[in-house]
C-alpha positions in Angstrom: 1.0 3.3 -18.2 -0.6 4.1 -14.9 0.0 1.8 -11.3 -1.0 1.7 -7.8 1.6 1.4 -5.5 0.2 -0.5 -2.4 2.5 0.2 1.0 2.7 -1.8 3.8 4.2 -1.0 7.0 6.6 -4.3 6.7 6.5 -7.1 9.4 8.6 -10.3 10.3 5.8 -12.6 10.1 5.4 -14.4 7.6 1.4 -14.5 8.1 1.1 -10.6 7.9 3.2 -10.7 4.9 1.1 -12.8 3.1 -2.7 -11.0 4.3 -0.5 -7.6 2.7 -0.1 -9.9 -0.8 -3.5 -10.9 -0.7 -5.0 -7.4 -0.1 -2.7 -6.1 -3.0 -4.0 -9.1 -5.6 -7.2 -9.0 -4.9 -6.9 -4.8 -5.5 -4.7 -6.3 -8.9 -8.1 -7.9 -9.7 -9.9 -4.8 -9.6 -8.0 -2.8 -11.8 -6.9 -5.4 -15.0 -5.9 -1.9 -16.6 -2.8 -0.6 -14.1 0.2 -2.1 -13.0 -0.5 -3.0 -9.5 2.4 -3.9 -7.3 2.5 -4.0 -3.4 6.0 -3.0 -1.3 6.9 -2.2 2.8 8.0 0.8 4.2 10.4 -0.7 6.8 10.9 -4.4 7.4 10.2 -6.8 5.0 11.2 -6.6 1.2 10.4 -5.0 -1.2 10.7 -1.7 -0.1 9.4 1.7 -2.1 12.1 2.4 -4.3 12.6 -1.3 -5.3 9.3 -1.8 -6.6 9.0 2.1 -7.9 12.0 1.0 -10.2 10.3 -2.2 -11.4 7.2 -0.3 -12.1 9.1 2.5 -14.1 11.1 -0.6 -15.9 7.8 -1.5 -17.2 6.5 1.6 -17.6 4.8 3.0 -15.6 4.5 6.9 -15.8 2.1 7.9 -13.5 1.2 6.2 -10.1 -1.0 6.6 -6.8 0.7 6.0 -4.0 -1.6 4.0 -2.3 -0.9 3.1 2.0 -2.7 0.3 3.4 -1.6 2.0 6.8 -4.9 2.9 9.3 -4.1 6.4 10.8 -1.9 9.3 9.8 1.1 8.6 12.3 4.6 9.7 11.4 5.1 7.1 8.5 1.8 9.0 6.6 2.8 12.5 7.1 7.0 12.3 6.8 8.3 9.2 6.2 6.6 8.2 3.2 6.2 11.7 1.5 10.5 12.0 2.1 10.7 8.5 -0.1 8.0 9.8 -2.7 9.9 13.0 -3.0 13.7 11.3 -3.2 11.6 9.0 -6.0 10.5 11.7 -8.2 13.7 13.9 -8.2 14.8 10.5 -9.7 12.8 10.1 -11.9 11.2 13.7 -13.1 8.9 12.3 -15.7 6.9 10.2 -13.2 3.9 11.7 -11.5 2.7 10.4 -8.1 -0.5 10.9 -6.0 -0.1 10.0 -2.2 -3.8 8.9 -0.9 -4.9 8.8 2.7 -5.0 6.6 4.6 -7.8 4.0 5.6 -8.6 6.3 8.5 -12.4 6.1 9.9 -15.1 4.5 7.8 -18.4 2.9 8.6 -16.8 -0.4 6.4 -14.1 -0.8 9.1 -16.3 -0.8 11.6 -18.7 -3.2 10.0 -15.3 -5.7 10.2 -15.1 -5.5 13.9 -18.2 -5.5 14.6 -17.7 -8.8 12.4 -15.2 -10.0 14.2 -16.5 -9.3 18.0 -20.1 -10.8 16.7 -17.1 -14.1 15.9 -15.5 -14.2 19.0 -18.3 -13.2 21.7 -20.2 -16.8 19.6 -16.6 -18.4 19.6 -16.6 -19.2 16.3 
């Protein structure tokens, strides 16, 4: 079976927590054929290897990695890859992409555009 791993950053609030869900069940919806399971890198529960291990319970063999982080900072290029790495010694038989990053694209700049356009009409 394959899976996406989403991987949030991890906050105290409540609200950003529940954006992170959202963004990870509406991906869920896109992809009816992979286990699709969201976790947090620091923070808030459940981290990496928690969820890795509930994804390998059910089978999951072969995952992407998938951070819903905007720029390649320290978390992107150590952090994370040190987990993913600890992970797979663990379990051998399970292969794992790492994708970028959202990084720059025309879409997220559309949203604050959005989102200026909202607040300079004070909606």
């Amino acid at each position: 079976m394959e899976g996406i791993l989403v991987i949030g950053h991890g906050s105290r609030s409540s609200d950003a927590k529940d954006i992170f869900f959202s963004i990870v069940n509406s991906l869920d919806a896109r992809f009816p054929d992979k286990s699709v399971k969201g976790c947090f890198m620091e923070i808030s529960s459940p981290n990496i290897e928690e969820t890795v291990e509930i994804m390998y319970s059910e089978g999951v063999r072969s995952m992407v990695a998938l951070p819903y982080f905007l720029f390649p900072g320290i978390h992107i290029k150590e952090d994370i890859p040190e987990i993913l790495e600890r992970i797979k010694a663990k379990y051998p038989d399970m292969s794992i992409a790492f994708a970028q990053p959202l990084g720059f694209d025309e879409k997220l700049v559309d949203i604050l555009a959005h989102r200026a356009a909202e607040a300079i009409s004070g909606k």
